[in-house]
C-alpha positions in Angstrom: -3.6 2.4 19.9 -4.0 -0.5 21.9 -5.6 -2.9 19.4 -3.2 -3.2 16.6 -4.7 -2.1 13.3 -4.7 -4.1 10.0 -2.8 -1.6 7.6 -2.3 -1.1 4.2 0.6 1.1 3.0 -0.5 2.3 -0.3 0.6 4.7 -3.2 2.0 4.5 -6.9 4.8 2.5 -8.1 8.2 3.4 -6.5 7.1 5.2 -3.3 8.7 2.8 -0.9 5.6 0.7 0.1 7.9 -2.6 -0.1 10.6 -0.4 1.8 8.4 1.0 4.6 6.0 -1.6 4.9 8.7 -4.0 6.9 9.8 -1.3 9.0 6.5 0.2 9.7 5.1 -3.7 10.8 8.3 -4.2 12.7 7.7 -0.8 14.7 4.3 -2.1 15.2 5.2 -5.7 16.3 3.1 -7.1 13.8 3.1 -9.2 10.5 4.3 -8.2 7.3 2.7 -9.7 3.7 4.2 -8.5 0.3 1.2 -7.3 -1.6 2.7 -8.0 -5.0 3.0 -11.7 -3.6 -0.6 -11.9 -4.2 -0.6 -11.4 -7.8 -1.2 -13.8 -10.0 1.3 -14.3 -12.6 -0.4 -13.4 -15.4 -0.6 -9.9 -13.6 3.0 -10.1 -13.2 3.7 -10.7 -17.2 1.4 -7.9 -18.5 3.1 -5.0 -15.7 6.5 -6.7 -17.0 5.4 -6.1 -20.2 4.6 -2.6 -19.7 1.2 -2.7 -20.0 -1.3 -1.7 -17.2 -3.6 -3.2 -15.0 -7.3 -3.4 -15.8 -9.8 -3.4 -12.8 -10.9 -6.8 -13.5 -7.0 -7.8 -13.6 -6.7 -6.6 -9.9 -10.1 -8.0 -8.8 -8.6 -11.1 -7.8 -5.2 -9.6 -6.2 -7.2 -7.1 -4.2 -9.5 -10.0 -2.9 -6.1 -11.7 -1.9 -4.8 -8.8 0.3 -8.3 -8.3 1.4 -8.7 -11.8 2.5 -5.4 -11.7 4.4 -5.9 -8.4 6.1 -9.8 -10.0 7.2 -7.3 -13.0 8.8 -5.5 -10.7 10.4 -8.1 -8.8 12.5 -7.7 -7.8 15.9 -4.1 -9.3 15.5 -2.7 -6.2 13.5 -0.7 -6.3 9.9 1.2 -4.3 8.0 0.4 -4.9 3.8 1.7 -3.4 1.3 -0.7 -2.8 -1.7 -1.0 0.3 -4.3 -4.5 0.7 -3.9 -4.9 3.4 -6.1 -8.4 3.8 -6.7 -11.2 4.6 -3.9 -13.1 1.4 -5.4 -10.2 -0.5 -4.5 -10.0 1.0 -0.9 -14.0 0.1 -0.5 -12.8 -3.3 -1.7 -10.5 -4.1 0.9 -12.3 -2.5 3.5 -15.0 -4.4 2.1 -13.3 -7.9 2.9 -11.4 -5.9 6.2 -13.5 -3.6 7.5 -10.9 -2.3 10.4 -8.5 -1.8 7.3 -6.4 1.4 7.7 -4.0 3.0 5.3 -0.8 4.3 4.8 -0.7 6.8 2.1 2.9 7.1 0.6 3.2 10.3 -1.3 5.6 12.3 -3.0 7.1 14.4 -6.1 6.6 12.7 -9.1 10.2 13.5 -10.4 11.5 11.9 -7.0 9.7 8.8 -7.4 10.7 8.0 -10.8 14.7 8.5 -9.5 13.9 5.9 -6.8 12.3 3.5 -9.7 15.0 3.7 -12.3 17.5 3.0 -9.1 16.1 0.3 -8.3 16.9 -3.5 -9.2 15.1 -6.9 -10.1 11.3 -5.3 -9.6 8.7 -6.0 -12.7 7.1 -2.5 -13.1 8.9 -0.4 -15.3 9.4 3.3 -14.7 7.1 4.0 -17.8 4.1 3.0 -16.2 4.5 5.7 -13.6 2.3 8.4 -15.7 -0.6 5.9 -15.3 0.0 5.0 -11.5 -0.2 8.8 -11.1 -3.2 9.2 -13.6 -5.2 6.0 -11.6 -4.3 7.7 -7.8 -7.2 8.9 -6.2 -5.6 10.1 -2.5 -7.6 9.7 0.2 -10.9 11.3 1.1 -11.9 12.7 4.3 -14.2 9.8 5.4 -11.8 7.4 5.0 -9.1 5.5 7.7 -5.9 6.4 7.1 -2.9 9.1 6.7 -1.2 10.7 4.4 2.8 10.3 5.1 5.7 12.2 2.6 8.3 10.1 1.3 10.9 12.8 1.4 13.8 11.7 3.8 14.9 8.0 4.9 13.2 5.4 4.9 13.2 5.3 9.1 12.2 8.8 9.1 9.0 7.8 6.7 8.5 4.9 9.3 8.5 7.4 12.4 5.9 9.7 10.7 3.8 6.6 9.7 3.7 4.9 13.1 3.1 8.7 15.0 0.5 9.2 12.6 -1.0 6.1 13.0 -1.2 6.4 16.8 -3.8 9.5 16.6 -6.4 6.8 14.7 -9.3 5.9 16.2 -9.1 1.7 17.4 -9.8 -0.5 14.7 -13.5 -2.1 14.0 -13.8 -5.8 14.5 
């Protein structure tokens, strides 16, 4: 990979994408952007409250990360962003066409012991039944890997970057 790619490290709620994403853009030697930092608050409130996102709640957000990742091309970036849905994949790639992703997935029952772990984060470990009722993994014709988020956190990185490096170079 010579051209570094724009990527977005994706999956439900408590997979690690706030985790990996830093490492994975630090193994890459490129910038890092908090996808939850592009929500607007009253996104923020409703998920605090336990309630879920519509689509037209995320339009906006994914537009956000989208825009960033457009920014970023042929510099390479590292996003984190649960992108859930194919339509929201099409989205971003819409706005970032060289867009790659980072699939984080793992045992339900795993996940949700990582969320209730976990301190000072606005989504509740309730919503996790409709993170994993909204995932649509990825399909064949689309950029990107699938990585397991059993083991460490720089074990999930290693497996990310390696299987990042058999992708073809990014679109411009």
């Amino acid at each position: 990979m010579n051209t570094p790619h724009v990527v977005v490290v994706m999956g439900v709620a408590g997979t690690g994408k706030t985790t990996i994403g830093p490492l994975l853009a630090a193994r890459l030697g490129v910038p890092y952007a908090e996808g939850d930092d592009f929500h607007p608050q009253a996104n923020i409130a409703k998920m605090s409250a336990g309630t879920p996102l519509t689509d037209e709640d995320r339009r906006p957000w994914l537009d956000a990360i989208g825009a960033w990742g457009h920014g970023q091309a042929g510099l390479g970036g590292v996003v984190s962003c649960s992108a859930l849905k194919r339509s929201y994949r099409d989205r971003l790639r819409a706005a970032a066409p060289g867009v790659v992703f980072v699939h984080l997935a793992g045992d339900r029952a795993l996940i949700e012991d990582r969320m209730s772990h976990r301190e000072g984060h606005f989504m509740p470990t309730a919503l996790l039944d409709s993170q994993f009722a909204t995932l649509q993994p990825l399909e064949s014709d689309e950029a990107g890997v699938s990585v397991d988020v059993l083991g460490s956190p720089e074990e999930i990185t290693e497996r990310a970057a390696s299987a990042l490096e058999d992708l073809p170079e990014p679109v411009q």
